[in-house]
N, C-alpha and C positions, 0 to 999 in steps of 0.2 A: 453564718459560715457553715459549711457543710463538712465535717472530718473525711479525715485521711479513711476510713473506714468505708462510711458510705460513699467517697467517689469512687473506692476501689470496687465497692460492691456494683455500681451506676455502669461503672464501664465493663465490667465482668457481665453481668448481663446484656447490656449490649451486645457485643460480640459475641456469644456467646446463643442467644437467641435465633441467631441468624443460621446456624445451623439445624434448627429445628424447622422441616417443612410443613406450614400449612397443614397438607393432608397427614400427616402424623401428629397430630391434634385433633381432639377433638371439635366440631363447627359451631358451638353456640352453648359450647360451657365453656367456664373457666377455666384454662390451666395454667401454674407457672409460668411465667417469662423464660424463666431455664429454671432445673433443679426441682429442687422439693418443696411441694405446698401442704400446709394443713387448714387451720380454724381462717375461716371467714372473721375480719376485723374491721372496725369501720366504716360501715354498710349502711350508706348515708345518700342523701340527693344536694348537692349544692351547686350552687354556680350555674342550675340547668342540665346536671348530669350524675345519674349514679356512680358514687364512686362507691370501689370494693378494695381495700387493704386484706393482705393473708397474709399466715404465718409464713415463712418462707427462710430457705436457706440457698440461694442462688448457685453456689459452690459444688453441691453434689445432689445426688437424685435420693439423695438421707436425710432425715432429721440432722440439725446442725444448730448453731451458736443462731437463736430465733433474731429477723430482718423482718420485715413488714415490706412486701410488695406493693404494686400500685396499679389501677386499672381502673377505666371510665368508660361508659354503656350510654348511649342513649335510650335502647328498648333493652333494656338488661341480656341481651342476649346475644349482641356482637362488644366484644369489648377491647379497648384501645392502649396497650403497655403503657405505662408512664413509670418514670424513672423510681426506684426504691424509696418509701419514702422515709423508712426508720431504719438503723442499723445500732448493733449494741458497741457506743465506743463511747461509754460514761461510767463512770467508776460504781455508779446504782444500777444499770442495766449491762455491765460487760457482759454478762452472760448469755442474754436473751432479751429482747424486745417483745412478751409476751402479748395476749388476745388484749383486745379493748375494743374501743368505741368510739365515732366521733360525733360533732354537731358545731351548729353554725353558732358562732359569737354574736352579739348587737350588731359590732363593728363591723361585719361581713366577711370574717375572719375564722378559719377551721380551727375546731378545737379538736385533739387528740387526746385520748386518756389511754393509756396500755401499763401492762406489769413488767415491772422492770426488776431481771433479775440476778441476783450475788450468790455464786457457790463458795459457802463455807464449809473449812475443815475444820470438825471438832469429832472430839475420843476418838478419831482415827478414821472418823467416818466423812461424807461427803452432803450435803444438806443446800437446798436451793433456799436463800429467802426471798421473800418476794415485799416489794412494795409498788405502788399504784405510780406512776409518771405522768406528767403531761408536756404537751407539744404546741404549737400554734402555728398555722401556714394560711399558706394560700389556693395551695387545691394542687401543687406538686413538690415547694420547698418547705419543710416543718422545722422550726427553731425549739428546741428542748427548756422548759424552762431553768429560771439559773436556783432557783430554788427546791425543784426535785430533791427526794423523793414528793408528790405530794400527800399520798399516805403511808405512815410505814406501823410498826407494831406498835408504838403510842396512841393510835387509834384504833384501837382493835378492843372488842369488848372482851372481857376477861376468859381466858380459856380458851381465846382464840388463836389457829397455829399462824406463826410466820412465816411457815414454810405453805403451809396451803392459804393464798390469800391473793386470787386472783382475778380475770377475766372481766374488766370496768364497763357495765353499760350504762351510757347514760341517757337522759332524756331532758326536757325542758317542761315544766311543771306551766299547770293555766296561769299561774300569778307570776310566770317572768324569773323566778327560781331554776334549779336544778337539782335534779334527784340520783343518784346513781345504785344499783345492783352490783355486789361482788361476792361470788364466788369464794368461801371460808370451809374452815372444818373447825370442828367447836371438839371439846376436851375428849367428847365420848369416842373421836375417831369418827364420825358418823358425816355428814353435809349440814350443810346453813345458807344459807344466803343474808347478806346484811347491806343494809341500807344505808346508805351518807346522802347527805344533802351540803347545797351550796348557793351561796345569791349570787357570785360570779363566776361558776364553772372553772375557778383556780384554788381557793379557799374552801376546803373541803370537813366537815365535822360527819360522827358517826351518829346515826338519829335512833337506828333499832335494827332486831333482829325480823327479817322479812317473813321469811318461811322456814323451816328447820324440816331435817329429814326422819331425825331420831331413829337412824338405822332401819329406814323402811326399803328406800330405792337405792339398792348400791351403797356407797361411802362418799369420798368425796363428791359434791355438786358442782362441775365448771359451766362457764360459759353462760351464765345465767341472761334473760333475756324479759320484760313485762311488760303489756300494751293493753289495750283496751280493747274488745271486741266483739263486737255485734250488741252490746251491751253490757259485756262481762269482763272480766280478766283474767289474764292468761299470764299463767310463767313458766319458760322454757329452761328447761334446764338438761347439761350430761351429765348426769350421776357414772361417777367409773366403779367398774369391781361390780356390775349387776347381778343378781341370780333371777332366774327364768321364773315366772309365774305365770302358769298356762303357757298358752301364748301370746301373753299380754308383754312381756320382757323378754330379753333375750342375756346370756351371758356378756359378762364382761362389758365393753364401754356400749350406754344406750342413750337411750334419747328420754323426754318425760315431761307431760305438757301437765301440768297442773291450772284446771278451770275454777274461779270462785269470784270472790270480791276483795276489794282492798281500800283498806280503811287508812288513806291519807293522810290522815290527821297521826294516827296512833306507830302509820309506818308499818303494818301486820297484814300478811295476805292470809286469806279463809279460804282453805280448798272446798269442792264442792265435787269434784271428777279426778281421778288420773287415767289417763291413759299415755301407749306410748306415740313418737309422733312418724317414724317412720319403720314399718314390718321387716323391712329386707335387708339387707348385709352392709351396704356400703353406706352408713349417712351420721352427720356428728355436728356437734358446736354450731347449732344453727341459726343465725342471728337475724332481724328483721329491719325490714323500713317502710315507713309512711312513704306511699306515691303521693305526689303531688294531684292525683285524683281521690287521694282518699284512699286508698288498697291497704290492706298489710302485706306485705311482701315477704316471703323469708325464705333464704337460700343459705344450704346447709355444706360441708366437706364431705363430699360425695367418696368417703374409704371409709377403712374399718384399721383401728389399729393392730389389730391382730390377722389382718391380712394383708400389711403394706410388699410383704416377700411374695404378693401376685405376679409384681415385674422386678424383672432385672433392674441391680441396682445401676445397670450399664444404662440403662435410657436413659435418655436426655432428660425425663422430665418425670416428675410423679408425683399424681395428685391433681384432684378436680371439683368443680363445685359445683353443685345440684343444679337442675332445672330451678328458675323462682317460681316460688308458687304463691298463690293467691291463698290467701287462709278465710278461713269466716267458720260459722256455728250451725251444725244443725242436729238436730235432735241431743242437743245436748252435748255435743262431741268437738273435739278440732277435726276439721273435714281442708286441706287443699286440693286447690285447681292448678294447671301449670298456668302461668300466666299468657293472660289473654294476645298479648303481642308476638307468641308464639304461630298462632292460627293465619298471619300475615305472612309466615315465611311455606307456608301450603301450597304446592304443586303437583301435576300428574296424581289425579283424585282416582282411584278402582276402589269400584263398592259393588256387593255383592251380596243378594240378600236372600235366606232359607235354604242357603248351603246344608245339603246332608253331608255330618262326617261322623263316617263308621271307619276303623283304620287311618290310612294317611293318606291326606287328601294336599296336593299344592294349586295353588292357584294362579292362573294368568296374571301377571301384572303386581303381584304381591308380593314385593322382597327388598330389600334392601339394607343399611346401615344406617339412614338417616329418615325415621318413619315415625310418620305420627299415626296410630294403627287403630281403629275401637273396634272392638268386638262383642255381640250382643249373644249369648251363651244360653239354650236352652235344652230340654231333652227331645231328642229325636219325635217321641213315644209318650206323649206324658205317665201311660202305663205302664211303662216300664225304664226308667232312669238310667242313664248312661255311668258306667262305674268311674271310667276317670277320660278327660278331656285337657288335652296340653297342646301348645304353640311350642311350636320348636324356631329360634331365629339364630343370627348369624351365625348362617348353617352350611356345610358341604358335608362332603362326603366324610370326614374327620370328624368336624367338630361340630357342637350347638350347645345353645345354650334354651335351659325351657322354663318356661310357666305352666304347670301343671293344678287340675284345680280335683279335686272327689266330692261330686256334691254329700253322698252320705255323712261324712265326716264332717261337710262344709271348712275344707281345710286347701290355701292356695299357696302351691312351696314355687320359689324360685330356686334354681339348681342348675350352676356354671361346672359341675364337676368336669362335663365333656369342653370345656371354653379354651383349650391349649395350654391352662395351667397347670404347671411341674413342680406346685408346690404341697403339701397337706393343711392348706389352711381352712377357712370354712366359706362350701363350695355350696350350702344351702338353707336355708330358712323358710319355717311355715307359718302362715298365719293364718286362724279361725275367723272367717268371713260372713257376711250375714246375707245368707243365701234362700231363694221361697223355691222348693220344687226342683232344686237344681240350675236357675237363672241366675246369670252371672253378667252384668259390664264392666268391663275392661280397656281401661285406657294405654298403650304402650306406645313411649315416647323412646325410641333407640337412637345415640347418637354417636359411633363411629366403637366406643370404648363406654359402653352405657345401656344400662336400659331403666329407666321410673317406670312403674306399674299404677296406675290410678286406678283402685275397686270401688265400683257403685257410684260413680260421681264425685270422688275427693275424701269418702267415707276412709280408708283408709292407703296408704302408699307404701309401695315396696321399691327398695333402690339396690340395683347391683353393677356393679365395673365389670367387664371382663376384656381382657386385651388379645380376642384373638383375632387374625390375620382378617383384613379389612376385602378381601376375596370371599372369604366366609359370609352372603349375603341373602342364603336363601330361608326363605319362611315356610312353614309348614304345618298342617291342622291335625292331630288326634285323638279319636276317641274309641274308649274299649266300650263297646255297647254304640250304640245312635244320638249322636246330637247334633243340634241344627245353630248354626250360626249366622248371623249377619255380620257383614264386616266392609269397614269402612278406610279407605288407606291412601295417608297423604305421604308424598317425599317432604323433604323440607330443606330447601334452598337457604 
């Protein structure tokens, strides 16, 4: 039976949708149905189709009382509305229908797990608690179990907050079990991640602490994430409240891929690397999934919380979700690609190679909103090194937005200040790139309200939004000194 809650939300977006054209969306990311999107949630393959759940408030273009929207792909990159599939109208999640996870039952049956959340008043003050929920469907109606919460602060190992205890991911273990990552804060105030297991993904006990932060990357850990790869293992996680170290972190909410091993048996992962997983300003809570070919896939909340006052709270819609990318390992590192079924949507090809650019140079045939662009970056001169070398896109006379690179410095800043926004938020971001001589490749994938930066072949990525006027579509090359570029330039239907 579906509440009074969610048909109200079912048919609010309906209608509601329908006011939203096409071309005022962006063409092959996510966004809302209507209203407001955050964290990527149950980001799954079943039935023969990616499905993608997001935090979501249908109602306004605000954070609000958390929904879980609904949405199916078949190449993850056109994707198909489907009806809400969570809303909070249970006396354990009236508040919020928080992040989670889903997977397939024996029975061929969806299972959901998300945090389900109670605002209490106590000493005058206001306080979320959280406990773990689950769901069971069929790929668009989900039944709540009648026994929810299924974990609450009785399963929490000692010291652990009720109020930080969230983001369920789960997975299915080789022996036909199941394992789940959640997102905790332990007594010091600091992050943790904890581990539960399960033999029927309903019956849930706490098995150990996973990884602990100890006040290294930020404070609290959400949205935790761990898969196997290339060999190794990998744990994704948002640590909030970051401070900057080099340019390896950035302020306030980041990303943080922790590479090592994990000892199954014991439930403990052993780092071996951190780095972070995306350079540039717009990217969060980024969850993964096995392709049916083998892939990891992982697509992230393409904003920043501390720049949601980009757009008017008056649009229709706010919030969008990453290009997927293909992840894998090299030299040690998390390195993505955009995924490969990208390269199918390629038309109207201009390439153009040993371009000199001294000054500003535009090119025949080189512009647009919807571009998949590489650029191969070197010095005019090898004797003498170009000081700094920028792409300027959706651009007119007004506005652009650029990629700027110094090889001296080996420093590559993305910088929306000139992008049409009216607000003082953060309009740019640098990252220390691994540069020989001043060569540089570059991947930029722009799409309508977007740009991913891919440096060196997936070595590292930079993401940023900017919403200006979709007339703004010219491209343009500079450099202070001589440099010589190759450049390759696809539209993308």
């Amino acid at each position: 039976m579906t509440s009074q809650t969610l048909r109200e939300a079912r048919k609010y977006e309906e209608a509601f949708e329908k006011l939203i054209k096409e071309e005022e969306r962006p063409a092959f990311h996510l966004s809302p149905r209507t209203g407001w999107m955050n964290d990527p949630n149950g980001f799954s393959y079943y039935k023969g189709q990616y499905h993608m759940f997001y935090q979501y408030y249908p109602y306004e273009s605000k954070w609000g009382p958390m929904h879980w929207g609904h949405a199916v792909s078949g190449d993850l990159l056109h994707w198909e509305y489907l009806p809400a599939a969570l809303a909070p109208d249970e006396a354990y999640d009236r508040d919020g229908c928080f992040s989670g996870s889903a997977i397939e039952l024996p029975d061929g049956r969806q299972l959901l797990m998300y945090t389900g959340v109670v605002k209490e008043h106590k000493d005058n003050a206001e306080q979320e608690v959280q406990t773990q929920c689950i769901a069971v469907g069929d790929g668009i109606d989900y039944e709540k179990y009648a026994e929810n919460p299924a974990l609450d602060e009785k399963d929490l190992p000692e010291g652990a907050s009720r109020i930080d205890f969230r983001d369920p991911k789960m997975w299915k273990r080789a022996d036909g079990t199941y394992a789940c990552a959640i997102g905790s804060r332990p007594a010091d105030g600091s992050g943790q991640i904890l581990l539960y297991v399960s033999k029927d993904g309903v019956h849930w006990e706490f098995q150990s602490i996973l990884a602990s932060n100890n006040n290294r990357f930020g404070k609290m850990w959400e949205c935790p994430d761990i898969f196997e790869l290339d060999g190794e293992w990998a744990l994704l996680t948002s640590p909030q409240d970051m401070l900057p170290e080099g340019f390896e972190y950035h302020n306030g909410n980041g990303t943080l891929c922790l590479l090592g091993s994990f000892d199954e048996e014991a439930g403990v992962f052993h780092e071996r690397h951190n780095q972070t997983i995306d350079y540039g300003i717009d990217f969060y809570a980024p969850q993964t999934v096995l392709t049916p070919d083998g892939r990891r896939v992982m697509i992230g909340w393409m904003q920043n919380w501390d720049a949601c006052s980009i757009r008017s709270p008056e649009a229709p819609w706010l919030g969008q979700m990453s290009l997927p990318r293909e992840l894998f390992i090299r030299n040690g590192r998390l390195c993505q690609r955009p995924v490969r079924e990208l390269e199918e949507m390629r038309c109207n090809r201009a390439a153009y190679s040993d371009v000199t650019v001294s000054g500003t140079v535009k090119l025949e045939g080189i512009k647009g909103r919807r571009v998949d662009m590489e650029i191969l970056l070197r010095p005019g001169n090898p004797a003498e090194p170009y000081h700094k070398f920028a792409v300027r896109f959706a651009q007119n006379d007004r506005y652009y937005t650029s990629l700027s690179f110094r090889p001296k410095e080996s420093i590559l800043k993305i910088d929306r200040k000139f992008s049409g926004s009216r607000r003082a938020i953060i309009h740019q971001r640098r990252s220390l790139v691994d540069t020989v001589d001043g060569e540089l490749k570059l991947r930029m994938i722009l799409d309508r309200f977007s740009v991913e930066v891919f440096v060196n072949d997936g070595e590292q990525v930079m993401t940023a939004t900017m919403y200006t006027e979709q007339e703004a579509d010219g491209i343009s090359f500079f450099a202070d000194g001589t440099a010589k570029i190759d450049v390759v330039k696809y539209d993308l239907q």
